[in-house]
N, C-alpha and C positions, 0 to 999 in steps of 0.2 A: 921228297918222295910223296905222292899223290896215291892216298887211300879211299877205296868208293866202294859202295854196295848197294844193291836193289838198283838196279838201273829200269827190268822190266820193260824193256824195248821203244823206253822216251830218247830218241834218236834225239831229238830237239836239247835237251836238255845234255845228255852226253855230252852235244858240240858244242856248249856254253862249257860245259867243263873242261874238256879237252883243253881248249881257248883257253882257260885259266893255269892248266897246268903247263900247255907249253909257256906262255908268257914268263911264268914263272920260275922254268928252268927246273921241272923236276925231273928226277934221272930213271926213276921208275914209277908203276901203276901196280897197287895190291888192288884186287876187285874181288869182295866176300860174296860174290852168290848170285842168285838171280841176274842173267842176261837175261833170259828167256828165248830169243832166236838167234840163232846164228849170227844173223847182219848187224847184229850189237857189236860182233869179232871186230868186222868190217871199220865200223867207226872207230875202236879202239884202236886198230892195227894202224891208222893216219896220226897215230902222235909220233908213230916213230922210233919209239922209248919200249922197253921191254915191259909187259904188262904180266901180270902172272894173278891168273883167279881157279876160284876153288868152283864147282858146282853149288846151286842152293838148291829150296824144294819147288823152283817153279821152272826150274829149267829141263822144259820137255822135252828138246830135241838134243838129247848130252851126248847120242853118236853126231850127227853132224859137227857139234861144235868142237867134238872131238879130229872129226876128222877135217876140217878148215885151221883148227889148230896145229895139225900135223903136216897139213900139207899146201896150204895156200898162205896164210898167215905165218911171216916170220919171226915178229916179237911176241908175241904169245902163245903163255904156255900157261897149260890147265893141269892140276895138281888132283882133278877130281872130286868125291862127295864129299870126302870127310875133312882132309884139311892140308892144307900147306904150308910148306915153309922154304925160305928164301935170307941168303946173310948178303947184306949189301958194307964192304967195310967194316965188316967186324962184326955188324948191329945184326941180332939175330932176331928175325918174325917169324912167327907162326899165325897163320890165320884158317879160316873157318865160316862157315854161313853159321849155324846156328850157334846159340850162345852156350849150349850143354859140350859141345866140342871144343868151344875156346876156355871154357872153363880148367877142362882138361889139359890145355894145352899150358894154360898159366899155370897150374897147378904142380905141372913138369919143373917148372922154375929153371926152364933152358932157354929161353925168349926175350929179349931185349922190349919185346913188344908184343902183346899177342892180339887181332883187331880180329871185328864178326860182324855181322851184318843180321838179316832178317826181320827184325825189329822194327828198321825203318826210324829208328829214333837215335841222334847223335849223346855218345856218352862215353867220356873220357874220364880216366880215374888211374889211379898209382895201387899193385899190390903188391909190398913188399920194391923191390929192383923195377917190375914191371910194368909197363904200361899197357892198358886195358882200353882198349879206342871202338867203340862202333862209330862208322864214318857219318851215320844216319842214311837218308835214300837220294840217287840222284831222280829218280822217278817223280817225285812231288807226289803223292798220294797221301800221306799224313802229315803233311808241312811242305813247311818251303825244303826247295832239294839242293842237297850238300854233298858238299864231301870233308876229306884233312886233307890238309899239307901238311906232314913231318917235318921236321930236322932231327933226322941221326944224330947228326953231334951234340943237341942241346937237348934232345926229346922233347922238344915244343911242340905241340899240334895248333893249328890254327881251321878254325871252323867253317869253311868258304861257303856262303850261302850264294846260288845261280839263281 
């Protein structure tokens, strides 16, 4: 599973990502927050793979993306402002753009995993059962731009720097 956030419409950078998670064979895409336009959908929607993101606070146009979500794009699906969740195999996520929502979400202690984005900075940590993941940014604006790759079964995250 391929986790990413703050994309902010580095098209360039997506496709470097992309690339690394088809290569890699992951089976889904969680995406915390800022696309920012629409045609971010667009790049996402060519992995193939089901993609499921939340809105963040710089995503201006969240009717269009809503409506390319619902009607042109078949693997994506938007869960909206506040937060998502998705059981792939058991393993249960909830995610979120900002970190006061996934706070809330971990705090449920119903999540195998709870990931968030906004921040822009990669941080991974255990509370309690949970794992606590921001992906960091694929954007590049405050560092080099990343993402994780999961494993479900082992809870390993590995840090992909593009």
């Amino acid at each position: 599973m391929a986790v990413m956030s703050d994309s902010h419409d580095n098209i360039w950078n997506m496709r470097k990502a992309l690339a690394v998670i088809k290569k890699r064979n992951a089976a889904i895409i969680i995406h915390c927050g800022d696309f920012v336009a629409p045609f971010m959908l667009k790049e996402l929607e060519q992995a193939q793979i089901p993609v499921h993101g939340v809105f963040g606070n710089n995503d201006g146009e969240r009717h269009l993306l809503t409506q390319f979500s619902l009607t042109t794009f078949s693997h994506i699906t938007l869960h909206g402002r506040m937060a998502g969740e998705v059981e792939l195999d058991g393993f249960k996520i909830g995610f979120a753009h900002e970190p006061v929502i996934a706070d809330g979400l971990l705090y449920r202690k119903k999540y195998d995993m709870v990931c968030f984005g906004h921040s822009h900075t990669y941080t991974e940590e255990r509370i309690g059962q949970t794992l606590l993941l921001n992906p960091g940014e694929i954007m590049g604006k405050d560092g080099r731009p990343g993402f994780a790759l999961v494993n479900i079964v082992t809870g390993k995250c590995e840090h992909i720097l593009i």
